[in-house]
Structure formats: structure tokens, C-alpha cells
C-alpha positions in Angstrom: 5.6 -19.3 108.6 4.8 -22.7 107.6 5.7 -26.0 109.6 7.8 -27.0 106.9 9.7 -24.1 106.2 10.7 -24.0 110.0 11.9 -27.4 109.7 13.3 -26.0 106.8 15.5 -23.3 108.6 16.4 -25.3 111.4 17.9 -28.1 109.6 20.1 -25.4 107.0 21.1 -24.1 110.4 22.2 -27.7 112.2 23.9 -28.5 108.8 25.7 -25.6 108.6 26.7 -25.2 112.4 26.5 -29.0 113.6 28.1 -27.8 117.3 25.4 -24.9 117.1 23.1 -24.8 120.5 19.7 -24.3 120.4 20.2 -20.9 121.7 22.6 -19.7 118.6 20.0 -21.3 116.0 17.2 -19.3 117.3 19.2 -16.7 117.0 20.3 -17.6 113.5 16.7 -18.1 112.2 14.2 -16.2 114.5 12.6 -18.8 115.8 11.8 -19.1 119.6 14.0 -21.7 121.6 10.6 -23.6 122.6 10.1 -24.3 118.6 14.0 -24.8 117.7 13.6 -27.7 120.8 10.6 -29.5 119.5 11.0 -28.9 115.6 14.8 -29.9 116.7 13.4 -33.3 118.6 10.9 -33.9 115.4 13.5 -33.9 113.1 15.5 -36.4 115.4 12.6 -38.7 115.4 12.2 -38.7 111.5 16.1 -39.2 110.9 16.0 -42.5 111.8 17.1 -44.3 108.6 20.9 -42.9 106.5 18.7 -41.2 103.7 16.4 -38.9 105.9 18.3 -36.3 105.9 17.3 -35.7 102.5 13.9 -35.2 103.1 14.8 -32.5 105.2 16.3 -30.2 102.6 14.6 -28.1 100.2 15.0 -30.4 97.2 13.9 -33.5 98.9 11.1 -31.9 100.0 10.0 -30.9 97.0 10.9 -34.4 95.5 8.5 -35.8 98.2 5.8 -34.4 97.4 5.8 -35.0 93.6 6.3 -38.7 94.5 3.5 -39.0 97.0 1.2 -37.1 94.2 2.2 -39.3 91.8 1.5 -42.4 94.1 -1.9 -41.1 94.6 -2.5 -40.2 91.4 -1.1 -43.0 89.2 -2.3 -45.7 91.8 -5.0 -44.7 93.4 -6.9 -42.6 90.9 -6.3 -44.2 88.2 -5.7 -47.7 89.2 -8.1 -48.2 92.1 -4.8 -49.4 94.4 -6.7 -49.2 98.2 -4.9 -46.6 100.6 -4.2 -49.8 103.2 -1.8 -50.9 100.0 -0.4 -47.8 99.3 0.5 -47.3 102.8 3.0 -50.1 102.8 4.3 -49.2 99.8 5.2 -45.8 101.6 6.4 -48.0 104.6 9.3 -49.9 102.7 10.7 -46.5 101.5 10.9 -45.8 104.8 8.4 -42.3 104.4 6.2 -43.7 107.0 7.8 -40.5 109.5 8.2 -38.4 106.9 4.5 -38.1 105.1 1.2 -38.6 107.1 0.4 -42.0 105.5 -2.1 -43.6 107.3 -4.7 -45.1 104.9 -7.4 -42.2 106.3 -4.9 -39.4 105.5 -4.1 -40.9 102.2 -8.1 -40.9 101.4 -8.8 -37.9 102.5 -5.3 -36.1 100.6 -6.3 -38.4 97.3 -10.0 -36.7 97.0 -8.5 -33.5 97.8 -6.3 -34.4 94.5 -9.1 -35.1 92.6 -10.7 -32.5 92.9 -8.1 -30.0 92.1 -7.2 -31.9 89.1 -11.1 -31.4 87.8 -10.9 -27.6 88.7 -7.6 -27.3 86.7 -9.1 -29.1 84.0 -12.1 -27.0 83.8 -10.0 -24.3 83.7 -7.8 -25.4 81.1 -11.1 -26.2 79.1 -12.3 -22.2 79.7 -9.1 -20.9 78.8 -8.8 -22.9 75.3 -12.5 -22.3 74.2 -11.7 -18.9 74.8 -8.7 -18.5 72.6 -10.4 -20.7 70.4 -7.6 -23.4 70.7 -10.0 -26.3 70.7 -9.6 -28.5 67.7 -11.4 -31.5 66.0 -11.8 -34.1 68.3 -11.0 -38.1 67.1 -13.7 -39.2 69.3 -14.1 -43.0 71.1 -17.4 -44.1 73.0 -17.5 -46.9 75.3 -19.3 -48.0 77.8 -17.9 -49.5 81.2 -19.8 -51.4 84.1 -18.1 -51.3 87.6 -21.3 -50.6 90.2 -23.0 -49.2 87.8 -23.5 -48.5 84.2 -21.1 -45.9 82.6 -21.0 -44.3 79.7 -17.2 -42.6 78.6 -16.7 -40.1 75.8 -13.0 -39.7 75.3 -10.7 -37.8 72.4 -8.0 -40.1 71.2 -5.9 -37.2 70.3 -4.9 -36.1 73.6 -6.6 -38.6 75.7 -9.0 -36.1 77.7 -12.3 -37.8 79.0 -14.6 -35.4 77.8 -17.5 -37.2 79.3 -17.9 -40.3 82.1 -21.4 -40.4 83.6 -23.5 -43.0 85.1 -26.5 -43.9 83.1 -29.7 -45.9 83.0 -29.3 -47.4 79.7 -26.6 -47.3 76.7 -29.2 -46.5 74.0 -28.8 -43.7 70.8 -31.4 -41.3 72.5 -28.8 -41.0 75.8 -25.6 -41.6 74.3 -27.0 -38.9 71.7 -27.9 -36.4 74.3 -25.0 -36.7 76.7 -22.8 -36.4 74.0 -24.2 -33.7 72.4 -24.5 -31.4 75.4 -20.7 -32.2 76.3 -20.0 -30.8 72.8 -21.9 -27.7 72.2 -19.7 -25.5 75.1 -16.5 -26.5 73.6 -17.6 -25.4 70.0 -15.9 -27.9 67.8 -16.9 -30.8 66.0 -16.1 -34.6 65.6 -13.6 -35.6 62.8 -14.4 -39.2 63.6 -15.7 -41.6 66.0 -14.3 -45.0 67.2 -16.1 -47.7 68.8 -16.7 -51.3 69.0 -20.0 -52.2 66.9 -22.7 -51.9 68.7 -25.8 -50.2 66.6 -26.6 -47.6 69.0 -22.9 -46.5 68.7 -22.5 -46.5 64.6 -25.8 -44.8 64.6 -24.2 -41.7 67.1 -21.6 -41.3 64.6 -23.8 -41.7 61.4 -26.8 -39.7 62.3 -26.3 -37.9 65.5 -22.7 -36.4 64.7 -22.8 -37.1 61.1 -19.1 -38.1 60.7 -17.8 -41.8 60.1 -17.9 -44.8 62.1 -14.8 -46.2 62.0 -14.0 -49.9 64.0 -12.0 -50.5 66.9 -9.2 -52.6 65.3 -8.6 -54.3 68.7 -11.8 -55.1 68.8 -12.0 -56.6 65.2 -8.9 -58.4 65.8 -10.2 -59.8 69.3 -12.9 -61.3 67.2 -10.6 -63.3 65.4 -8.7 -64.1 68.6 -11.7 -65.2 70.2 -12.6 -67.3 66.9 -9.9 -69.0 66.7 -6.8 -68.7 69.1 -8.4 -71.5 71.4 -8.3 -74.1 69.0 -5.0 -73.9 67.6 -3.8 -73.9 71.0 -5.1 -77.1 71.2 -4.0 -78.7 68.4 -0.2 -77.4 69.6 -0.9 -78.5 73.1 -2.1 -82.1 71.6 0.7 -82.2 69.2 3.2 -81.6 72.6 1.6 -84.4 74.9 2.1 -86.7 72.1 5.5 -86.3 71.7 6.2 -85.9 75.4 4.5 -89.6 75.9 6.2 -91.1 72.8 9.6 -89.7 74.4 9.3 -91.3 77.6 8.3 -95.0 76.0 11.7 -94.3 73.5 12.9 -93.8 76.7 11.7 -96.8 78.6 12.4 -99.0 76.3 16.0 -98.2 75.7 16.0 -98.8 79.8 14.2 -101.9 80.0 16.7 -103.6 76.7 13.7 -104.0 74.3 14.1 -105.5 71.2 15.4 -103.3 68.2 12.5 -102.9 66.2 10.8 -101.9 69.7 13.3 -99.3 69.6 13.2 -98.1 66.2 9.7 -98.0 66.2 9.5 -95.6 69.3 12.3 -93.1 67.6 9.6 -93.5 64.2 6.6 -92.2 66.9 9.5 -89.7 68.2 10.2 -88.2 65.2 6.3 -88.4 64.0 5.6 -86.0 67.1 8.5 -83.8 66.6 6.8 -83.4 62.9 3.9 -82.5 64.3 5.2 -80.3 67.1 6.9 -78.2 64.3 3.9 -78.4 62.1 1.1 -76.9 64.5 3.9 -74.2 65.7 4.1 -73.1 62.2 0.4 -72.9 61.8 0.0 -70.9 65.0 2.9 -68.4 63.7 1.3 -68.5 60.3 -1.7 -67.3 62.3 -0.3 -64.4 64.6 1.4 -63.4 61.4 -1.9 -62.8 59.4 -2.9 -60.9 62.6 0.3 -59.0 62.9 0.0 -57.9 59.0 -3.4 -56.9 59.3 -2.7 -54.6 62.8 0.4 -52.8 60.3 -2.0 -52.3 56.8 -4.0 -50.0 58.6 -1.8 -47.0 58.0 -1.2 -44.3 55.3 1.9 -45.3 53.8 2.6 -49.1 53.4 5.1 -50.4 56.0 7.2 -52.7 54.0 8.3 -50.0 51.1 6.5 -46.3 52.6 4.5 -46.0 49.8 1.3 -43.8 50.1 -2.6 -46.1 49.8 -5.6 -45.4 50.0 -8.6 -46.8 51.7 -9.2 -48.9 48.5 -5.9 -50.3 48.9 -5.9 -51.0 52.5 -9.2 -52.5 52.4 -8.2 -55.1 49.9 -5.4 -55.5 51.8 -7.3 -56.7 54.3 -9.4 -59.0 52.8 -6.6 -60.4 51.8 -5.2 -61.7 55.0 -8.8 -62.5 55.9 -8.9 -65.0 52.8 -5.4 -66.4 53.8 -6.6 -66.8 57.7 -9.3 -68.5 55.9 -7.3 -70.7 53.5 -5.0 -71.3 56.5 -7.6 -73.2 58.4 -9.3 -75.0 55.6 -5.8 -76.5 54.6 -5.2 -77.6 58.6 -8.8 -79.0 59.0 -10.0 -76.8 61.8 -13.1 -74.8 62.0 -13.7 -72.1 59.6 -16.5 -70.6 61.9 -18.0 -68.6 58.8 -19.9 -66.3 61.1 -16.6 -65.0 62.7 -14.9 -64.1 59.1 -18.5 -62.5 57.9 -18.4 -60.3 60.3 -14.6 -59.3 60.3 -15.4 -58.8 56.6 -18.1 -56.3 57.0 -15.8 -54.4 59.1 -12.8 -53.9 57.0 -14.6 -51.1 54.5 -15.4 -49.1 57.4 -12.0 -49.7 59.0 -10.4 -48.8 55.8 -12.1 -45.5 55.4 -9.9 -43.6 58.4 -7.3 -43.8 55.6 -9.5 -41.7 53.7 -10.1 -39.1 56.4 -6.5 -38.6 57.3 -5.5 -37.7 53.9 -8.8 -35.5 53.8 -7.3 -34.0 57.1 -3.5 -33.5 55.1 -4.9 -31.7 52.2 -7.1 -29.2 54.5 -4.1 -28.6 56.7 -2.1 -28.1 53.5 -4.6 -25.7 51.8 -5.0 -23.8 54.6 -1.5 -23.2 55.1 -1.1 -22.1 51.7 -3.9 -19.4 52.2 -2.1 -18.6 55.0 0.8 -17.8 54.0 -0.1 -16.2 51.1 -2.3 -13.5 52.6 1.0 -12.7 54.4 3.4 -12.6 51.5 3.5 -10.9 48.0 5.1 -14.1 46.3 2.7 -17.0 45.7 5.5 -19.2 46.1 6.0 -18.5 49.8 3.1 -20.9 50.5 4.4 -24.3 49.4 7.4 -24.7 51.9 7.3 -27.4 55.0 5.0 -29.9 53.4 6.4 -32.7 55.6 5.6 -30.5 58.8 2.5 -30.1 57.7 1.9 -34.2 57.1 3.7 -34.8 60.6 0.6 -32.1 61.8 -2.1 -34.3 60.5 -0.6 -37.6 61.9 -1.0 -35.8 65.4 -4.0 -35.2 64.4 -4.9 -38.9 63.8 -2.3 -40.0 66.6 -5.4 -41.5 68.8 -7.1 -43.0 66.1 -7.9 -46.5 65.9 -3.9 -46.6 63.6 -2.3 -45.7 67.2 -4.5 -48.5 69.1 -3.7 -51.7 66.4 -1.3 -53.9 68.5 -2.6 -57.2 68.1 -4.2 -58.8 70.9 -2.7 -62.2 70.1 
């Protein structure tokens, strides 16, 4: 019998019988007197704050352990949070008695986590290549650089990290053959790939898994961020000093008694840099609003009326907003930066064309049902029910895709 369930039994007993001695609880639970005294005198030194009984009981128990998992996992795993950190945090909910929380403890219990998350994983891997539940994977690649060079496969889909390994170099030979290794056991292929630009990565999805290349619309729209976000700022925060210093000399002068056509020719600057305030706010709106637009086109059916498009449609879409960015800038005299809109342009077909494939991916879905079905029933007919479901399949299909990733970074 475990440490914990002997607390366990001890503390039903005490709550039940609160007059109990330590003679009738051993007798109650079978436990000697010597371990009734000191899990007795334990428990007394954890119950020092009004909540601890809690974490005596079953339920709290239980509900202690999911929370210091979750700690561990959702901090320290996965957000690097050091174990002298998470320690405090443990400290101000009072658990300090009631988990072994010292920041060695904490290490050593967080790598014990790890890796029984990878062995589940694995297993989970083993058990759906073997029922042959492994489906197309919307891939990303991406490489990271923390110590070292990294290179990360994921599927958007579900979010797995099919691949993370340190590398020597981020060219198409080792991208290609890391990739292609972490594929061939799970015996499915790539319906896509996503990824910023880079040659090495269009030419893994091109050539080495022969699917599309489709952009990172985050990425894209970061390009126009970086472009041109800066300077419009600027031209607000100008706009803003102005006005401020034209307020306070309208206000100094209506202190100090100036004349009247002093006056009225401070409230004249006033209102100029109001103007202009309002102005540069609008164009900076106007801006984020071209942004917003083009984060919302890339989609199957057209936000503003539902309407079904294609990647034609969403492409000139697009460009559209590109060429009213542009126009936008030309009309307010700031830098056009040519280079910046070229390559945004060059993107947009190749953005566009995940349109393409999730429609592709309904009518497969759709045609297979239909053969489904009617292999299993005498009436044709029987086949062509629960269309929608089948769409709302195929958008889970996609749900990873570079659609799910297009909030704008502006």
C-alpha cells in the first residue's frame, strides 16, 4: 500500500471519527499505530493553510496531480518557464507541503514527463499505422535556431511534430532526407506543404514530395508589415506632436492675454493638426483594413455573402488589395518600396491555389462516399445524403492550413 493511499485512509478515518484515537483508527484501517502517528503528524504539518484539507481527499488528490502535470507540461515543456520559477508559482498556492517542489524535484519529475509523453506518442503512432488510421498530412517546415540549428516538420491538421532534429545545414538534400525517412513508416502522403519562401523549402514540396507549395500567409502579410507599418507610424506619430505643440501655444497664449489674431491664428494651427491627426489615422486604418481583407479572401466561400470561389477568384482578389495598398501610398506620398509589392505579388498565385486543393479534397471525399455507400445499398440514391458533413470533413481536413493561420500580424 502506497504512501498516499495510507494518508488516504487515515484522513477518511479522522474525518469520519474526529474524537477517534490513534488506537481505534488503526483498528479501523489496518495500519500499525507507529504509521497512524507519523502519517497522523504529516498530515498535521501539511494542514497548515483552510484549504488543505482538500488535498487530502481522494478528489483533491487527483486534482493535484493533473495541475502539477499541467504546470510542467504547459510551462516548462513547452514554454521553457525554469523550475526555480515554477516553484514559486507552487509556493503562492500554498502546495509547497503538499507536492515535492523544489526546483531539482521539478526537473527531475518534468523529464520523467517527457518522456512518457514520447512513449505514448509512439505508441499512438504504432497503433494508427496499424489500423491504417493515418491520413494526409497538411504539412509546415520551418526551421528554428535556439543553441543550435533545428529543423521542424509539423502537420497542421492535428498539430503533431512529426519531425524536430538538430541539423548541420537547412539545405533540400537534408530537409529532403529527414523528411522523407519520417514519412515512409507512417505510409501516407503530403496533401500540401506550407512554408515561408525559402528555395530549398518550395523545392521539398515541388520536387521531393511533389505536392504544392503553398505560402505562409503570416509570413506574406509580415512582409507588408515590415514594408510599411513603420512609416505610417510615423507620419501619425508626427501628425500627433504637431498638434500636441500647437495645443499648448493656443494654450499659452490664451494665458499670457495675446492679441486676438495671436489667438485665432493658434486655434487655425489647432485645427490644421486635428486635420491631420484624423487624416494619418484614416490612412493607417485604410491600411490594416487592406491587410484585414486580404487575411479573410483566403477562404472557400467569400466572407461578406458565402458564396463559393475559386483560386482564380481569390487570387485576383488579392491583387486587388495589393493595387489599393499600392494606390494608398502613392495618393499619401510615402514610399511605394516596389520590391516589397513584387514579391507579395509573386506569392498570391501560389497562395491562391490551397483553394484549389480543398475543393480537390471535397469532391474526393464526396466520390468516395458515394462508392461507399453504394456498394452497401441496392438504391443508387442512397449515396447522395449528408453532403454538408462531408464539406465540414474536408474543412478538417484543411483546418491547419495556411486559411486557419491568416490573422493579420498588424
Amino acid at each position: 500500500m502506497g504512501y498516499w493511499t495510507k494518508s488516504r485512509l487515515i484522513f477518511n478515518s479522522f474525518r469520519e471519527h474526529a474524537q477517534a484515537s490513534i488506537r481505534q483508527v488503526a483498528r479501523q484501517t489496518g495500519l500499525s499505530k507507529s504509521s497512524v502517528h507519523r502519517l497522523g503528524q504529516a498530515m498535521a504539518g501539511r494542514g497548515r493553510h483552510p484549504e488543505s484539507w482538500f488535498w487530502e481527499s481522494e478528489e483533491g488528490r487527483r486534482w493535484l496531480v493533473r495541475l502539477v502535470v499541467a504546470v510542467l507540461y504547459h510551462f516548462g515543456l513547452k514554454r521553457g518557464v525554469g523550475a526555480e520559477t515554477m516553484r514559486a508559482f507552487f509556493a503562492c498556492l500554498h502546495l509547497e507541503q503538499q507536492v515535492g517542489c523544489s526546483p531539482s524535484t521539478l526537473r527531475a519529475v518534468m523529464e520523467q514527463l517527457e518522456r512518457l509523453i514520447l512513449e505514448t506518442t509512439e505508441g499512438w503512432e504504432r497503433e494508427g499505422i496499424a489500423q491504417g488510421q493515418i491520413g494526409p498530412i497538411v504539412g509546415t517546415v520551418d526551421e528554428t535556431f535556439l543553441q543550435r540549428l533545428m529543423l521542424v516538420f509539423m502537420d497542421l491538421i492535428s498539430g503533431y511534430v512529426l519531425l524536430e532534429e538538430v541539423a548541420t545545414d537547412r539545405t533540400y538534400e537534408t530537409w529532403y532526407e529527414r523528411v522523407t525517412a519520417r514519412l515512409e513508416p507512417l505510409q501516407t502522403s503530403v496533401l500540401y506543404l506550407v512554408s515561408d519562401r525559402a528555395k530549398a523549402l518550395i523545392k521539398l514540396a515541388k520536387t521531393g514530395l511533389e505536392c504544392p507549395s503553398i505560402p505562409d500567409l503570416f509570413h506574406l502579410l509580415h512582409e507588408l508589415v515590415k514594408g510599411y507599418s513603420l512609416g505610417i507610424w510615423r507620419q501619425v506619430k508626427t501628425a500627433r506632436q504637431a498638434l500636441s505643440r500647437a495645443q499648448e501655444h493656443l494654450a499659452n497664449c490664451q494665458a499670457e492675454g495675446a492679441s486676438q489674431a495671436q489667438i485665432e491664428s493658434a486655434q487655425v494651427a489647432v485645427a490644421t493638426g486635428e486635420a491631420e491627426v484624423a487624416h494619418w489615422q484614416q490612412v493607417r486604418d485604410t491600411y490594416r483594413g487592406h491587410l484585414e481583407a486580404m487575411a479573410l479572401q483566403v477562404h472557400p466561400w467569400r466572407v461578406k455573402d458565402s458564396a463559393p470561389q475559386s483560386s482564380q477568384e481569390v487570387e485576383a482578389q488579392l491583387a486587388a488589395e495589393v493595387a489599393a495598398l499600392q494606390e494608398l501610398l502613392e495618393t499619401n506620398g510615402l514610399p511605394v518600396k516596389k520590391k516589397v509589392l513584387d514579391k507579395v505579388r509573386k506569392q498570391l498565385a501560389d497562395l491562391a491555389a490551397v483553394i484549389d486543393v480543398w475543393w480537390q479534397t471535397v469532391r474526393q471525399i464526396v466520390l468516395a462516399g458515394k462508392q461507399g455507400r453504394c456498394t452497401q445499398s441496392d438504391h443508387p440514391d442512397a449515396a447522395v445524403d449528408d453532403l454538408g458533413g462531408v464539406a465540414l470533413v474536408a474543412a478538417d481536413v484543411l483546418a491547419g492550413s495556411s486559411i486557419a493561420r491568416s490573422g493579420s500580424p498588424a
